[in-house]
C-alpha positions as CSV (number, residue, x, y, z in Angstrom):
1,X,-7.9,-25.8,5.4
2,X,-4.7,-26.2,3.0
3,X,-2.7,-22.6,3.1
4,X,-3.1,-22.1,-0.6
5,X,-7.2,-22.4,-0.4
6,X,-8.4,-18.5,0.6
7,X,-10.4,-18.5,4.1
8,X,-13.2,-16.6,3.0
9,X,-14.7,-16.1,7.4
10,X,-11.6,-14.3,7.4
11,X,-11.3,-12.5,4.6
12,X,-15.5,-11.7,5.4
13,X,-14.1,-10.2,8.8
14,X,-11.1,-8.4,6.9
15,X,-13.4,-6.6,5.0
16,X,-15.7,-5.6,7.8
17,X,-13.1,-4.5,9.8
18,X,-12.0,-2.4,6.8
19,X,-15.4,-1.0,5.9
20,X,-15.5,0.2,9.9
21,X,-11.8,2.1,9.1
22,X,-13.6,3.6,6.4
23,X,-17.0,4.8,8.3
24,X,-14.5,6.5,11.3
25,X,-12.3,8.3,8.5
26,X,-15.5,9.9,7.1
27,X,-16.2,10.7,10.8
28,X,-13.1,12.4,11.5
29,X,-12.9,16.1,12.0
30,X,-11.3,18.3,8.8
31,X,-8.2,19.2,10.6
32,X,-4.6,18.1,9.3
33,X,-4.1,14.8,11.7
34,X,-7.6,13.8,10.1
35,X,-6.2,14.0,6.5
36,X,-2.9,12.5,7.1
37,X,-5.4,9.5,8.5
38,X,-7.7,9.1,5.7
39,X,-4.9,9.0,3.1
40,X,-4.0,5.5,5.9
41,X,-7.4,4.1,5.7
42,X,-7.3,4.7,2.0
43,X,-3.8,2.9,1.8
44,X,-5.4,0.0,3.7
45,X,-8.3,-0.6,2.1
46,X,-6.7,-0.4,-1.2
47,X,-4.6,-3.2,0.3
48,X,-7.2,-5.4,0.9
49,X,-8.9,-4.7,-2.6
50,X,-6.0,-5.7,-3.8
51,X,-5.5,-9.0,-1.5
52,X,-1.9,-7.2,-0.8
53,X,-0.3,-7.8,2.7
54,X,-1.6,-4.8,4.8
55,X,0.9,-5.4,7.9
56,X,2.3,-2.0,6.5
57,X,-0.3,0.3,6.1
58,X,-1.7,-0.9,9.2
59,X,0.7,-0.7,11.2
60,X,1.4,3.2,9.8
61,X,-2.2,3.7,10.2
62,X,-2.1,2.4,14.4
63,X,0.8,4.8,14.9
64,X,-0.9,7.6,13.3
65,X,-4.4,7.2,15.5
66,X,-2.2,7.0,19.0
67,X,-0.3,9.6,17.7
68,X,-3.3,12.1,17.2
69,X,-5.0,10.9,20.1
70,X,-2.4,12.3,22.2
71,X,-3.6,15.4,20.8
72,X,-7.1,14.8,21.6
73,X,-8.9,17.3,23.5
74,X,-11.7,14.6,24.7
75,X,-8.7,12.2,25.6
76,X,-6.9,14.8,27.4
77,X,-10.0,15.7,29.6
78,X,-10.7,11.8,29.9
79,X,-7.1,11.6,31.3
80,X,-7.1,14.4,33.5
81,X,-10.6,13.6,35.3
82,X,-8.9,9.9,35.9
83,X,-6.0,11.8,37.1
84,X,-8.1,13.8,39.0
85,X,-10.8,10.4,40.1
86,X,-7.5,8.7,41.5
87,X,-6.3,11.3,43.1
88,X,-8.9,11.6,45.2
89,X,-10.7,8.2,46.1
90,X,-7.7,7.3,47.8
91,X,-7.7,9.8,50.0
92,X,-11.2,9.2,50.8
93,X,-10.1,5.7,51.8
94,X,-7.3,7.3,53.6
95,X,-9.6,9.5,55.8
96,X,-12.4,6.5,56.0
97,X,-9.3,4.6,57.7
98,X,-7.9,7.4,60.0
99,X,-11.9,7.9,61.3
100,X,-12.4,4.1,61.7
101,X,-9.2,4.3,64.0
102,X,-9.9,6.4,66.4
């Protein structure tokens, strides 16, 4: 397909992705990290209203998500029960070892 002939499977996937943006911002809790990422979704699927590049705004809008999930409380507890899972099945292994051993 010549570059200056719009690829409508992509723009068709652009626009889903965008429309699932928009269903997790109205998801979001009302706290202040929640606002700051709506006003990015908004920015973002203005930007593909508008056919405008969107490398910006979503790029702004990535940083913004990993940023508040490092304030997560469900990802906190996710990490510490990993933290806690690997801490412990190794030593399990460990132990298994020692008792095979002797």
């Amino acid at each position: 397909m010549p570059a200056d002939q719009p690829n409508h499977a992509a723009d068709d996937r652009l626009g889903a992705l965008v429309a699932d943006l928009v269903d997790c911002a109205r998801n979001l809790p009302n706290v202040d990290a929640a606002a700051k990422l709506r006003v990015l979704v908004a920015r973002v699927a203005l930007a593909a209203k508008e056919g405008a590049d969107l490398t910006r705004a979503a790029t702004e809008l990535d940083e913004a998500s990993r940023a508040a999930l490092e304030d997560d409380p469900w990802v906190m507890l996710q990490r510490a029960a990993a933290e806690l899972k690997s801490a412990i099945v190794p030593r399990k292994a460990e132990a298994r070892a020692v008792e095979g051993v002797s």
